[in-house]
One Martini backbone bead per residue (centre of mass of N, CA, C, O) as a GRO file, in nm:
protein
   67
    1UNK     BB    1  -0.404   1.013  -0.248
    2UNK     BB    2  -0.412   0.672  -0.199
    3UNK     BB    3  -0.582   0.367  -0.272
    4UNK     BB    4  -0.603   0.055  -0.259
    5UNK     BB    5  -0.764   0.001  -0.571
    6UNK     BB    6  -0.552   0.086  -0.693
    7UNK     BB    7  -0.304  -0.012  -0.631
    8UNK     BB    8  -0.385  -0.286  -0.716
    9UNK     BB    9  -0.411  -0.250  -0.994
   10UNK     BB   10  -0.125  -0.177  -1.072
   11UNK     BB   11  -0.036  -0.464  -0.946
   12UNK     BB   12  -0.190  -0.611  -1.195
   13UNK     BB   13  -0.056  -0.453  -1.442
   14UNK     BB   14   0.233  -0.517  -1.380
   15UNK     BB   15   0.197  -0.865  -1.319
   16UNK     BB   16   0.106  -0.830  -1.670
   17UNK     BB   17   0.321  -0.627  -1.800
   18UNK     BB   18   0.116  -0.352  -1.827
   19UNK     BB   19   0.128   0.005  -1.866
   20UNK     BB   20  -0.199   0.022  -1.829
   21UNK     BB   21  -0.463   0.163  -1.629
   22UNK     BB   22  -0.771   0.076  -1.545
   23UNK     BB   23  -1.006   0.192  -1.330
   24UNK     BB   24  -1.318   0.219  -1.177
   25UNK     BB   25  -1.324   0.538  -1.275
   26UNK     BB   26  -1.257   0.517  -1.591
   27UNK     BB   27  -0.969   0.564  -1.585
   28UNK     BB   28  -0.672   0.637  -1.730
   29UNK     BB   29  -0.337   0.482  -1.735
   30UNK     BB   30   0.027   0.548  -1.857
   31UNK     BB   31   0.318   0.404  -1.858
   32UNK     BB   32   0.616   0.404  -1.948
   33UNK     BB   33   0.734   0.177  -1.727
   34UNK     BB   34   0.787  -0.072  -1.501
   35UNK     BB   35   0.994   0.073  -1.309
   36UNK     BB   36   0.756   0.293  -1.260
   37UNK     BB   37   0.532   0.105  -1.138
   38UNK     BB   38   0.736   0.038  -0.903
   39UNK     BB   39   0.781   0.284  -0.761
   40UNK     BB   40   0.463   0.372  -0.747
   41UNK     BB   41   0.379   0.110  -0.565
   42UNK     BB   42   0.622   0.229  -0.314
   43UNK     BB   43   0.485   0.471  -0.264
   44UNK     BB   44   0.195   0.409  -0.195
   45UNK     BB   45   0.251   0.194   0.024
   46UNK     BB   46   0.388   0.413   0.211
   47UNK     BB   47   0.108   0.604   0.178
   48UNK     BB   48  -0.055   0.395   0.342
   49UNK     BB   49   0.100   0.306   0.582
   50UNK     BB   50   0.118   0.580   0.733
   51UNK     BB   51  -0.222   0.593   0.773
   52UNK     BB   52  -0.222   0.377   0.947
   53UNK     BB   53  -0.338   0.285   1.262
   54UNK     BB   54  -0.146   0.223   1.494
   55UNK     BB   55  -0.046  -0.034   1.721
   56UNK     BB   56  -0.023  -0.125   2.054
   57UNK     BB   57   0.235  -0.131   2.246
   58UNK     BB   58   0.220  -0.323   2.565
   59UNK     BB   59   0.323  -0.357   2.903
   60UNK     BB   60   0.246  -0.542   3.227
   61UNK     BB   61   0.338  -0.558   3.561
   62UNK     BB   62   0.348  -0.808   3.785
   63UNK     BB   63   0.359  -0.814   4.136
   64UNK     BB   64   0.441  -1.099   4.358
   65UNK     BB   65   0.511  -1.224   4.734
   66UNK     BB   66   0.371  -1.458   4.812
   67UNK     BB   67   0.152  -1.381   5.084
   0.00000   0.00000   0.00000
């Protein structure tokens, strides 16, 4: 699973072009190419998005005869 933070990090890494990307824990990575870290960051995006809980549309219809 992955963390806004990650996400973020790595779009911060791609708009400047570096392909290293050090976290917030010390980790560092590497991708091979900026390709890649965009492929990996619309994977992140999706699985970010669908843990996200949904938001409810509903509608109700209220009926008045006028009397």
């Amino acid at each position: 699973m992955y963390s806004e933070a990650q996400l973020k990090a790595l779009k911060e890494a791609y708009a400047s072009g570096a392909t290293t990307v050090r976290l917030s824990s010390g980790d560092q990575i590497s991708y091979r190419s900026l390709q890649e870290m965009k492929e990996i960051i619309r994977t992140m995006e999706v699985s970010l998005a669908t843990n996200k809980p949904r938001r409810r549309m509903g509608y109700t219809m209220r009926v008045n005869k006028g009397l």
